[in-house]
Structures are given as structure tokens and as C-alpha cells.
Backbone bond lengths (Angstrom), bond angles and torsions (degrees), N, CA, C in turn:
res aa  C-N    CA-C-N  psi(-1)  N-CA   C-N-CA  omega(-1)  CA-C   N-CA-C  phi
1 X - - - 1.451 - - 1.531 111.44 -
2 X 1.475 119.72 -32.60 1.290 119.60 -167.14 1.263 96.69 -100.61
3 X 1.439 125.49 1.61 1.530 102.69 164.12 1.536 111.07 -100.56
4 X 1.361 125.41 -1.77 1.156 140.66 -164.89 1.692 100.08 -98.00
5 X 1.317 114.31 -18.30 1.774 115.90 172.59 1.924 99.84 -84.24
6 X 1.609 81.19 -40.80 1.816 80.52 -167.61 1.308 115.03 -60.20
7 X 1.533 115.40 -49.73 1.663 104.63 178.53 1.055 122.43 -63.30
8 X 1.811 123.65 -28.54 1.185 138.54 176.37 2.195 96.95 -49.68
9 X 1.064 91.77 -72.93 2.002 98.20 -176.48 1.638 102.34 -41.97
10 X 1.152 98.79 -63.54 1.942 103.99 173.16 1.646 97.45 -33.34
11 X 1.315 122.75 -76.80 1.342 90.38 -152.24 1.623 117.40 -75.63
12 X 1.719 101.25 -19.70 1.929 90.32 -175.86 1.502 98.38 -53.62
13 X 1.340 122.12 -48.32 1.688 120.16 174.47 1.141 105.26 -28.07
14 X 0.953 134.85 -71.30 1.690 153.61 -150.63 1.724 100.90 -70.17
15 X 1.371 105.21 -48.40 1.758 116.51 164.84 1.216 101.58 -41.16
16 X 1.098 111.32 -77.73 1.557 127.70 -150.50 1.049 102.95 -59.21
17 X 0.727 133.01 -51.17 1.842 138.42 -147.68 1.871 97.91 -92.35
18 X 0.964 124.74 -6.88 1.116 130.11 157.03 1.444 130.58 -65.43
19 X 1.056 89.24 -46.96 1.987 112.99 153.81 0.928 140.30 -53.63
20 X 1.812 117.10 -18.62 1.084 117.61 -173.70 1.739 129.17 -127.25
21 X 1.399 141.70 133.17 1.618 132.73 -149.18 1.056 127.19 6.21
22 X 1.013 160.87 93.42 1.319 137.72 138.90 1.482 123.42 -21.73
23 X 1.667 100.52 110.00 1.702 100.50 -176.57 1.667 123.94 -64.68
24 X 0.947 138.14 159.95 1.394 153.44 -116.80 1.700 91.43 -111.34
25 X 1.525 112.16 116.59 1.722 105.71 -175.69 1.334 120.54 -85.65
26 X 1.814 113.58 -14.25 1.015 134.91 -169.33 1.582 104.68 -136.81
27 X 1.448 105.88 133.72 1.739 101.42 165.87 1.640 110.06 -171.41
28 X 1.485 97.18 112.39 1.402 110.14 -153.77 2.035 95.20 -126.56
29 X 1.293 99.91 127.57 1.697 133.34 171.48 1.685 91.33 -39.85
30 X 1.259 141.05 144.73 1.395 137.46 173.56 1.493 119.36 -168.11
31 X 1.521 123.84 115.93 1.204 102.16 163.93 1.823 138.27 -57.82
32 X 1.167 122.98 113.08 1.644 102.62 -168.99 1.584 98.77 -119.65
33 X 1.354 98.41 141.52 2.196 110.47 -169.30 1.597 74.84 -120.53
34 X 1.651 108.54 139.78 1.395 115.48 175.85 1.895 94.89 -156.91
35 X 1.472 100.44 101.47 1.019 126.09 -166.48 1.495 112.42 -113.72
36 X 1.223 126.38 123.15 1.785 134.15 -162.30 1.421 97.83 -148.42
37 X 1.423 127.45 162.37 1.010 120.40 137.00 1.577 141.39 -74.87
38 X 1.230 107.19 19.33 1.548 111.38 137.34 1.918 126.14 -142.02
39 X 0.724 119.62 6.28 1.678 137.37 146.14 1.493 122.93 -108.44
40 X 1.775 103.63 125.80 1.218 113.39 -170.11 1.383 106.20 -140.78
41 X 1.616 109.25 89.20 1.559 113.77 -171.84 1.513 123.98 -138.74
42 X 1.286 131.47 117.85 1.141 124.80 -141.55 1.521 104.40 -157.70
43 X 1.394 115.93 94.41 1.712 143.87 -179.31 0.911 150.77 -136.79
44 X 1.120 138.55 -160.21 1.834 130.09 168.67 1.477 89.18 -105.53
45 X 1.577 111.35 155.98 1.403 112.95 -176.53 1.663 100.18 -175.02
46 X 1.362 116.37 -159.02 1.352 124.05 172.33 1.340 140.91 -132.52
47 X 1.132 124.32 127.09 1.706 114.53 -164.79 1.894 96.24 -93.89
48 X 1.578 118.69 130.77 1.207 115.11 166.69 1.588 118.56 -133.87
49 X 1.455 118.19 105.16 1.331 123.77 -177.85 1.372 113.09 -119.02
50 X 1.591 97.42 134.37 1.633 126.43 153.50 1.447 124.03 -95.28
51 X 1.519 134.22 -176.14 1.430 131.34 158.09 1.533 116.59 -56.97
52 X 1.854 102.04 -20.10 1.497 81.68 -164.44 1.750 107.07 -117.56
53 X 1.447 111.01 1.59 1.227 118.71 167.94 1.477 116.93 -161.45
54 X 1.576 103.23 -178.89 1.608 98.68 173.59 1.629 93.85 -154.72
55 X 1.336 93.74 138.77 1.387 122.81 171.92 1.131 125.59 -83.16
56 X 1.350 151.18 155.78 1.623 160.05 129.46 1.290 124.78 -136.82
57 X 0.886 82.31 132.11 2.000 101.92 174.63 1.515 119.08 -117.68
58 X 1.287 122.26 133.04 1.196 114.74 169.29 1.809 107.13 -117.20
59 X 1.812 103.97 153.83 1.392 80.91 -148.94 1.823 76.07 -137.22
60 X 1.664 102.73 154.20 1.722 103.77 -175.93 1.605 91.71 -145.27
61 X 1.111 113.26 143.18 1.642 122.70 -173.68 1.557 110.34 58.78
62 X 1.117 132.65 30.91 1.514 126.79 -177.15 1.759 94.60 74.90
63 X 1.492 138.20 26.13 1.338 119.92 -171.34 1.478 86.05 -142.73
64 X 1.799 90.75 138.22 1.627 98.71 167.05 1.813 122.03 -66.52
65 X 1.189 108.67 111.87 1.684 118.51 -173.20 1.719 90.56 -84.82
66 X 1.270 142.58 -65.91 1.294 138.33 -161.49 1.501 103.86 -160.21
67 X 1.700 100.83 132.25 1.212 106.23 169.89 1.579 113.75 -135.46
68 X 1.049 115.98 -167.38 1.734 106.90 179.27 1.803 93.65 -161.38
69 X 1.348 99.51 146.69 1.729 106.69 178.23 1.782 97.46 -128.92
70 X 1.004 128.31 86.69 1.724 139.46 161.83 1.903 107.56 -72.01
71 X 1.471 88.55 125.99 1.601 103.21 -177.34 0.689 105.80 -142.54
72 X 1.357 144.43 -171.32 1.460 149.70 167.00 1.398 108.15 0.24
73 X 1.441 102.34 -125.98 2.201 101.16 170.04 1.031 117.63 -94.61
74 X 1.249 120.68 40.48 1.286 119.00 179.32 1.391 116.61 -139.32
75 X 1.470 131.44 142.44 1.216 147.70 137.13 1.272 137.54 -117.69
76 X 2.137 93.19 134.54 1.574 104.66 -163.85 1.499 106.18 -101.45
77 X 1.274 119.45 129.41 1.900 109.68 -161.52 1.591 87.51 -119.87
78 X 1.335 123.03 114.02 2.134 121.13 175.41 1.375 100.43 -33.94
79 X 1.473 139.29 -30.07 1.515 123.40 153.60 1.074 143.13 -95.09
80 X 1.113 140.42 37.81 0.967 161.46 -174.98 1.509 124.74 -149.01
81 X 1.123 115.56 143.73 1.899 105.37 157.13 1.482 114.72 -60.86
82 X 1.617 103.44 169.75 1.656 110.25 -170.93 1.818 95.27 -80.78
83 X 1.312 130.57 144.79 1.297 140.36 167.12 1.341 111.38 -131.12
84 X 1.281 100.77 -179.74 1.138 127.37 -157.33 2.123 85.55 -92.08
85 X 1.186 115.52 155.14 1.758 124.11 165.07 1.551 106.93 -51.89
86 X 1.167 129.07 -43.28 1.551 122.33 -160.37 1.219 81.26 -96.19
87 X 1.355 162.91 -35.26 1.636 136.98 -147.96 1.431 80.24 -121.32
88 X 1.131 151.55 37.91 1.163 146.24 129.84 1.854 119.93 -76.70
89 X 1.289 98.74 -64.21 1.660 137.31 137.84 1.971 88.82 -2.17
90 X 0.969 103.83 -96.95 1.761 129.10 -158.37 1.816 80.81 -56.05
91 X 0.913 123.01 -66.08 1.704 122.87 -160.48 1.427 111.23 -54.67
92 X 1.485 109.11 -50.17 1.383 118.67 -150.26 1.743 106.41 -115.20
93 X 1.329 111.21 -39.49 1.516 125.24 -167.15 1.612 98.81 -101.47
94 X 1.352 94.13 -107.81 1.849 119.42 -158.78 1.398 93.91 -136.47
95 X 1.731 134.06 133.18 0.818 123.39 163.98 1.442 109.43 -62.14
96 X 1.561 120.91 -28.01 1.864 120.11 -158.63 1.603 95.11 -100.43
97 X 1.300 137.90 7.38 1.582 129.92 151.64 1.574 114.21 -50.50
98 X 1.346 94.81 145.75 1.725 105.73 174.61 1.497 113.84 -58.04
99 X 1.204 123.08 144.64 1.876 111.77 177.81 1.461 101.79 -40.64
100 X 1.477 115.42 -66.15 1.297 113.47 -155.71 1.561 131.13 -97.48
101 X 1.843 81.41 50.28 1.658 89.99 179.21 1.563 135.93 -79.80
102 X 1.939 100.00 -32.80 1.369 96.08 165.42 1.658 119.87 -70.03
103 X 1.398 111.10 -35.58 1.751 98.87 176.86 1.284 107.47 -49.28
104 X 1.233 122.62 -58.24 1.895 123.21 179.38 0.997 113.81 -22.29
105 X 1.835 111.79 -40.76 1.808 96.81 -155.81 1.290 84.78 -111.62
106 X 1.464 146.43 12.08 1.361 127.05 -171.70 2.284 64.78 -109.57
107 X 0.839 122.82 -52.07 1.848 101.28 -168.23 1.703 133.55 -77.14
108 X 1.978 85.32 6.12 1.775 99.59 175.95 0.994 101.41 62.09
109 X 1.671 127.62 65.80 1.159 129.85 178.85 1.654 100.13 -148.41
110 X 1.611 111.21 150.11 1.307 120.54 -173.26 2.157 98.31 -58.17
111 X 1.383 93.22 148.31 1.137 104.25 -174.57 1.928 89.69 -114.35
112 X 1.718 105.02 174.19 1.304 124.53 174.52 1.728 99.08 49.93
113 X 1.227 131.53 57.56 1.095 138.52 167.35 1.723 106.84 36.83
114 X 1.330 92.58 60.03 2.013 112.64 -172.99 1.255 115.57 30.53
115 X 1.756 111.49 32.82 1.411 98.03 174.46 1.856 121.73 -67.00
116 X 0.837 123.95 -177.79 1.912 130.37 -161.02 1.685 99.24 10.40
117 X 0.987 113.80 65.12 1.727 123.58 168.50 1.237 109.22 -82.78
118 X 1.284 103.08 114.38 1.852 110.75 168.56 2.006 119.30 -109.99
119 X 1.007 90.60 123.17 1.839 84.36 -166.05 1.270 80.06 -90.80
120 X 1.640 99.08 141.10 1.729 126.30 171.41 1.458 101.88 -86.86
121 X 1.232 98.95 -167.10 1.858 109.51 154.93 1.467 113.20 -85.59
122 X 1.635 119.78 -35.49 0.985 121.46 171.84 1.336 138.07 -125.28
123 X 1.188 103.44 45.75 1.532 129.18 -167.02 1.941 127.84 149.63
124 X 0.858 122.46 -142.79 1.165 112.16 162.00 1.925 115.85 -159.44
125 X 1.304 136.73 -174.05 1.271 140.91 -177.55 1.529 105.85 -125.09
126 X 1.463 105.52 -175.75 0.823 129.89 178.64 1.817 135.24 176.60
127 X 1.149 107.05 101.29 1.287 94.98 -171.49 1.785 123.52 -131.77
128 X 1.108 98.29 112.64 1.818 137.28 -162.74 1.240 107.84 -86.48
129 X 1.854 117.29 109.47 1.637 104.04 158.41 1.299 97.68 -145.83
130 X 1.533 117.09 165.34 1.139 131.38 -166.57 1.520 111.50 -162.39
131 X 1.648 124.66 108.30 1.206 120.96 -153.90 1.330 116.39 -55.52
132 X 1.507 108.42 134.01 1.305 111.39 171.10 1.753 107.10 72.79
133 X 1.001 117.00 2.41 1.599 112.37 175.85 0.903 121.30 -108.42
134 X 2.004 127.36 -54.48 1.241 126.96 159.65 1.626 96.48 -160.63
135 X 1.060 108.57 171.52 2.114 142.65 170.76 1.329 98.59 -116.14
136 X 1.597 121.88 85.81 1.608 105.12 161.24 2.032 104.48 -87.94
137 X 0.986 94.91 148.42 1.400 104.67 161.30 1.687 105.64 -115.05
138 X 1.670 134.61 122.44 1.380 107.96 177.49 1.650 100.39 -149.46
139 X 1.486 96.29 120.20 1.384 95.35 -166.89 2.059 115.18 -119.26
140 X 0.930 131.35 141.03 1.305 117.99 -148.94 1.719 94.09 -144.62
141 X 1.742 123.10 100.19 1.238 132.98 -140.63 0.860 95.02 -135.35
142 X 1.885 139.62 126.63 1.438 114.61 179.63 1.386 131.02 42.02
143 X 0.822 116.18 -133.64 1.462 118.21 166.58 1.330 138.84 -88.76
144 X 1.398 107.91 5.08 1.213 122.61 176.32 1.645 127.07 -112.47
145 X 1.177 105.58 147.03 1.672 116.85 -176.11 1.640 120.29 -108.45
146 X 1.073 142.39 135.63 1.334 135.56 -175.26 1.624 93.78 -141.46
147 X 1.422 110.55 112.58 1.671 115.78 167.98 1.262 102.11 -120.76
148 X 1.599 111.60 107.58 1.481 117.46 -178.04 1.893 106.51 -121.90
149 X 1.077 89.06 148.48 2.262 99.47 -160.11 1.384 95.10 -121.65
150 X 1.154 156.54 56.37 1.260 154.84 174.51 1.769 113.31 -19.50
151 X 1.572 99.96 -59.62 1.747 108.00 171.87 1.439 107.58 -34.28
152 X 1.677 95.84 -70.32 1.704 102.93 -149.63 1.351 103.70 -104.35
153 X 1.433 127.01 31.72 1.254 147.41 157.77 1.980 108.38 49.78
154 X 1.454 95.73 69.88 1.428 105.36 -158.84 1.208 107.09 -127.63
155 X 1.573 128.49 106.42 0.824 134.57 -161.49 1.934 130.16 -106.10
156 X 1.138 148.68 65.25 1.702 143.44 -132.68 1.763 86.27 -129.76
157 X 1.412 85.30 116.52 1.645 111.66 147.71 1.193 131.17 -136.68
158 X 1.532 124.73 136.51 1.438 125.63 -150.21 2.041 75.80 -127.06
159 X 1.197 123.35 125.13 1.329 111.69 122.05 1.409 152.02 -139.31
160 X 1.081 136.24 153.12 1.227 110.40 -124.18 1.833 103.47 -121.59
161 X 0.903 120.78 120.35 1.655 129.22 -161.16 1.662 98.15 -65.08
């Protein structure tokens, strides 16, 4: 009987826990400047990525000022409600950005489905315009990220300690 509770607990354990975050494979100290025309935040903070999301926080007095959790189609920003990638996009970014442009630059990854991709020695570029929509400049060097929007005056730097 008491081994028949135990395997029984073993597996809801084993259930359960299947269900729940996947812990973080990467998590690196970073300055991040996240500049919009209506968010203006710019600190030391933390980058935290798994397969199935990535985290950041930026943090001022030892206190979390703004963070964001991007997963699937969704991004959760500490101001904002959780949305969907494109009505994040329209609110916060560019309505005409790709869904998955801020994960890109918070995971140092080619953005706009690597269109005008230039591989560096130590990273690579990219530079995106489209009349009247936006000027990205986005360059990703070592450890560092620079997503600059000239149009829509949009400013993202990740770097990463």
C-alpha cells in the first residue's frame, strides 16, 4: 500500500513539475537604455533566457524599475498589461516591426528575418528602412546590441557584462 501512495506522489510530482517554467539557461548582469517616445529607462539590470522565453529587468536603487517577460506571442512589460507581440509593436515600438523584434535584440539575434545582414568579425549589422515607417540602424558587437529607429525615435541597448 505504501508503495502504491509513493509512486502514485512520484508521478503527480513528475506531472506537475512538468508544468511549470523552465529555468533560465542564460543570465547575464547588463546595462539596458530603452528609449521610446513614451518609455524612458536606462540601467544596470539583467538579461534571462531559456528556449521558451527571455526576460529583462532593469533595475535603479536595488529596485526593479521595468522589466518585460517575451514568450511565445506574447509580451509582459511591469507597465503594461500582458499582450499579444504585434499590439505591443503598435503601443510601444512600430506598429510595421516584425512580432519578434524585441526578443531578437534582447537574444542578439538578426532581426527583420536577417534582411541586409552584414557579418562583422565580431558580430554582425544591419540596416533597415522603409519610407516613412522607420531607419533601423542595428548592430550586435561582442556583447553588445545597439537598436537605433531614427523615424520613430527608438532607441535599445542591451550590454551585456
Amino acid at each position: 500500500m505504501k508503495s502504491k501512495i509513493l509512486l502514485l506522489m512520484l508521478g503527480m510530482f513528475l506531472f506537475l513539475s512538468a508544468c511549470g517554467t523552465q529555468p533560465y539557461l542564460k543570465e547575464n548582469a547588463a546595462f539596458i537604455m530603452f528609449k521610446t517616445p513614451t518609455f524612458k529607462y536606462a540601467d544596470m539590470g539583467f538579461v534571462y533566457e531559456n528556449a521558451q522565453e527571455v526576460k529583462a529587468e532593469i533595475y535603479g536603487s536595488g529596485q526593479a524599475l521595468l522589466s518585460w517577460k517575451i514568450s511565445g506571442s506574447t509580451v509582459c512589460m511591469s507597465l503594461l498589461a500582458c499582450m499579444s507581440k504585434k499590439s505591443f509593436n503598435a503601443q510601444v515600438l512600430n506598429a510595421s516591426y516584425p512580432d519578434d523584434v524585441l526578443e531578437n535584440i534582447f537574444r542578439m539575434k538578426p532581426i527583420f528575418s536577417g534582411e541586409n545582414f552584414q557579418k562583422n568579425r565580431n558580430g554582425f549589422t544591419q540596416k533597415l528602412r522603409k519610407n516613412g515607417k522607420y531607419n533601423i540602424e542595428y548592430r550586435v558587437l561582442n556583447n553588445d546590441v545597439i537598436f537605433h529607429d531614427r523615424i520613430n525615435n527608438i532607441h535599445i541597448e542591451v550590454k551585456k557584462q
